[in-house]
N, C-alpha and C positions, 0 to 999 in steps of 0.2 A: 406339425401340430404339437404344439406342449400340453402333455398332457397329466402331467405331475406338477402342476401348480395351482394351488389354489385358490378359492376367489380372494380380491383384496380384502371383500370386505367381511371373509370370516379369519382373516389375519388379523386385519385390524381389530375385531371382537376380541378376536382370543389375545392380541396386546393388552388392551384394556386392560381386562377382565384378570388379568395376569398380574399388571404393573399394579391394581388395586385389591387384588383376590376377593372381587364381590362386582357378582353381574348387575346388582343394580349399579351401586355407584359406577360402572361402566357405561350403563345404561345412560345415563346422568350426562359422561363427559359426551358420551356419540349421539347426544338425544334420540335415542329408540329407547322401546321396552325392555322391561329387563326380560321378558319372553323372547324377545328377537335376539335380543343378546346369545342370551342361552342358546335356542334354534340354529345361532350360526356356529358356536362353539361347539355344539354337536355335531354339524356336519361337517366339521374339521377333522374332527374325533372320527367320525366314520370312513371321511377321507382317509386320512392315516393308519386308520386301523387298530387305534391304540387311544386309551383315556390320556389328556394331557391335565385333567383335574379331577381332585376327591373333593367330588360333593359332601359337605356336613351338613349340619344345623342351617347353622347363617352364615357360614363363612365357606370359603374354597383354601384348599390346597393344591400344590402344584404336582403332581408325581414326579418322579425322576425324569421319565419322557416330554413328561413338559415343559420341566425345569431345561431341561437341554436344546429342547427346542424356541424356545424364548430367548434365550442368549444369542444362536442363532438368526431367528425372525426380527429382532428389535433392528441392529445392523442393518440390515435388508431396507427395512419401511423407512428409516433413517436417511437412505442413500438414496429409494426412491420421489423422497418427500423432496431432497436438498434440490435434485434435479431438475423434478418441477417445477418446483420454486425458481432455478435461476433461469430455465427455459419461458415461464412467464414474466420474468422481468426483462428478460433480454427479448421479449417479442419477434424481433427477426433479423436475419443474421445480417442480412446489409443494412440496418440500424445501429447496429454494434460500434462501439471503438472500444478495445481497451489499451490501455497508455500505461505503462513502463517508464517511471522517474528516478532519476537517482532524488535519495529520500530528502534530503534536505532545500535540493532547487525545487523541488516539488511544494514545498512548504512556503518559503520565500520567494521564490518566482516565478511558480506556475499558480498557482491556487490564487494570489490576488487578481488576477486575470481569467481566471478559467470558468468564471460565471458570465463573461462578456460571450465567452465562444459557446457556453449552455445556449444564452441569450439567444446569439444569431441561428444557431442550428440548433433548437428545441427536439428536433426530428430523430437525432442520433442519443442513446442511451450511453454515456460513458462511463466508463469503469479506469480507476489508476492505482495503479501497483507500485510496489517500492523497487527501483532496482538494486539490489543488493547483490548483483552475480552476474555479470552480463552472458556470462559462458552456459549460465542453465536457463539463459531464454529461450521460452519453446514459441517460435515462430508462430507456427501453428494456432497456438493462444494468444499471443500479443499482436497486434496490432502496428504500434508505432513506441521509439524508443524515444527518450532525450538524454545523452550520455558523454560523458569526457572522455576525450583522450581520441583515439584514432579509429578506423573502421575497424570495431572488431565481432561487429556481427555477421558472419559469414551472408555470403548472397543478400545483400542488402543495397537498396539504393539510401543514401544521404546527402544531406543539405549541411552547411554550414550556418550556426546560426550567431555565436560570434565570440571572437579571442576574450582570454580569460586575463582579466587584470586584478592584483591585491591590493589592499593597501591596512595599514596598521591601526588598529580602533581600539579604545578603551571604553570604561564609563564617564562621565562628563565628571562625577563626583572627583573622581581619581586625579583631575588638570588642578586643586585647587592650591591657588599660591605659586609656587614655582616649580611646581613638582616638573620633571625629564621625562623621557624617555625611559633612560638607563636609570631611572630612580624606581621604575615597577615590577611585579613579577611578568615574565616574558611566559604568553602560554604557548601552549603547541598544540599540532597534530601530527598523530602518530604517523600518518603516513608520510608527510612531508615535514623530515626532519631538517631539511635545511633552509628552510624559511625562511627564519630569521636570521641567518648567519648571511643569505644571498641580501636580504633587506636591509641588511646593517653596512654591507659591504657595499651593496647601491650607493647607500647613501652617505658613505663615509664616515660612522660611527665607531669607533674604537673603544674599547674600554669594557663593554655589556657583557652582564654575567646571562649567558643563556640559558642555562637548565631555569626548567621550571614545571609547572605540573601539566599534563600530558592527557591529550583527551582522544576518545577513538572518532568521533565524527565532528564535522561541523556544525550540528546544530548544537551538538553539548559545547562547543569554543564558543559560538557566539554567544550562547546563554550566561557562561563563566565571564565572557567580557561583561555583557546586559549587568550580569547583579556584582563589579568591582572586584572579580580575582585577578586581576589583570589586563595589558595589553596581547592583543591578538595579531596575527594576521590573518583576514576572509577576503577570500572574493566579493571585488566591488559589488556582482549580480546579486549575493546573497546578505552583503550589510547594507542597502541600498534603501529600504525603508524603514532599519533600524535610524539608521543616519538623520533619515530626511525625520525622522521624529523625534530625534532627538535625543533616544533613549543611548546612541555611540556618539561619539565625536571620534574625529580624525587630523589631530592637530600636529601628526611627524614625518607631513612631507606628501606629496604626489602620489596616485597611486601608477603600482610598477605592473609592466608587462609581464606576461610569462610566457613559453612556448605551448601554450595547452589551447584548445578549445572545446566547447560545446556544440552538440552534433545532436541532427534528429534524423532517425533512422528508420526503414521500414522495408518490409521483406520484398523483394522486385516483385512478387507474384500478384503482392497487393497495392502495386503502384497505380492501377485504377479504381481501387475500388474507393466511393463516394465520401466517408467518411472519413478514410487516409486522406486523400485528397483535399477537404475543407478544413481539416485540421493544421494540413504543412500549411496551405495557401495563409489561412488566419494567424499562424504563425510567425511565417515569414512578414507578412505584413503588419503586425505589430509591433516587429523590431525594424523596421524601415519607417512608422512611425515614429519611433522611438529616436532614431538615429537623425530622421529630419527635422523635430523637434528639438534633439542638441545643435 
């Protein structure tokens, strides 16, 4: 039995009452009297054994003890309010999904689609995160991943969902007249600094001056292509509606293979559970749409 804690709702009073130093306007925010106000503030006070405010006139002050204990308490109601809150959002746990995207296919090609899968499974609450660390995924919390490169979530079952191909896009403004290739600024990303040297050598270009300005993600490349800093190289998955809208063209050649893919991932423990499971299935299935449509 805890017996050193008190009621919520002479914490909450004496927050008020604290954050405003006037039991009515406390009064006001928790609509009660400012008598009830007071009455719970006192029995806190007596709880404790210590005044936590000097009564004046019209106004309160905090004493020392109460000062210290509101720094304290505020934290507290803070933490327990957050939790509520996401425990009533999240209603029950085998409703749940939460989704783990690396941030930018998240944006470009998960999200134009992920009101279809709302659509069919109304029933399931989702939640999607950025993945920015695959190494501090806490299984635990996450649900299901979508990520590049190879298995590296420990005890995980994955799917293949499909090989990674680039190809070279500008802005449509930048084609005009007889402009090149080797006539633009070449952009980059920082992590794959050979890009363009493996893409120039693909395709048997000579001559291109490569340095050029240097971005740490792709969504900031594709945007620097979007508004005429330059030619890029993106994954076909993530300039795929830029293109088709018109906003990039792709006018220097094919797009090229790479040895990389994308992967969805999910911890073996939660290989039955309902929501994992309508998520991969829906998935899988829209790029097998996708694929017998080409």
């Amino acid at each position: 039995m805890r017996r050193y804690i008190p009621s919520s709702t002479a914490l909450t009073c004496f927050e008020t009452a604290a954050r405003h130093l006037s039991f009515t306007r406390a009064a006001q925010e928790l609509h009660l009297t400012q008598s009830a106000v007071s009455r719970q503030v006192g029995k806190l006070e007596q709880f404790l054994g210590r005044e936590l405010f000097i009564r004046l006139n019209k106004r309160l002050m905090l004493t020392q003890a109460g000062a210290a204990y509101y720094k304290e308490v505020v934290p507290l109601l803070d933490h327990m309010e957050s939790t509520s809150l996401r425990l009533l959002q999240r209603e029950d746990e085998q409703t749940t999904l939460t989704l783990s995207v690396l941030p930018t296919l998240a944006s470009y090609w998960l999200m134009p689609h992920l009101a279809g899968f709302q659509k069919a499974y109304p029933q399931y609450h989702v939640t999607l995160l950025a993945l920015d660390d695959i190494e501090a995924i806490d299984p635990e919390r996450v649900d299901v991943i979508v990520h590049y490169g190879g298995d590296h979530w420990p005890r995980a079952q994955s799917h293949h969902l499909f090989r990674e191909q680039v190809i070279a896009v500008c802005a449509p403004n930048l084609m005009a007249g007889e402009a090149q290739l080797l006539d633009l600024p070449l952009l980059h990303l920082s992590t794959r600094s050979n890009a363009w040297a493996d893409w120039l050598a693909r395709h048997s270009i000579d001559g291109a001056r490569i340095a050029g300005p240097t971005f740490e993600h792709f969504h900031m490349l594709l945007e620097a292509a979007t508004h005429g800093m330059g030619a890029a190289i993106v994954p076909t998955v993530l300039a795929a509606q830029a293109l088709q809208e018109g906003r990039l063209v792709a006018p220097f050649g094919p797009a090229m293979d790479t040895p990389h893919e994308y992967l969805l991932s999910y911890p073996a423990d939660k290989a039955d559970q309902e929501p994992v499971v309508a998520f991969r299935d829906w998935v899988l299935q829209q790029l097998a749409s996708c694929y017998q449509g080409d």
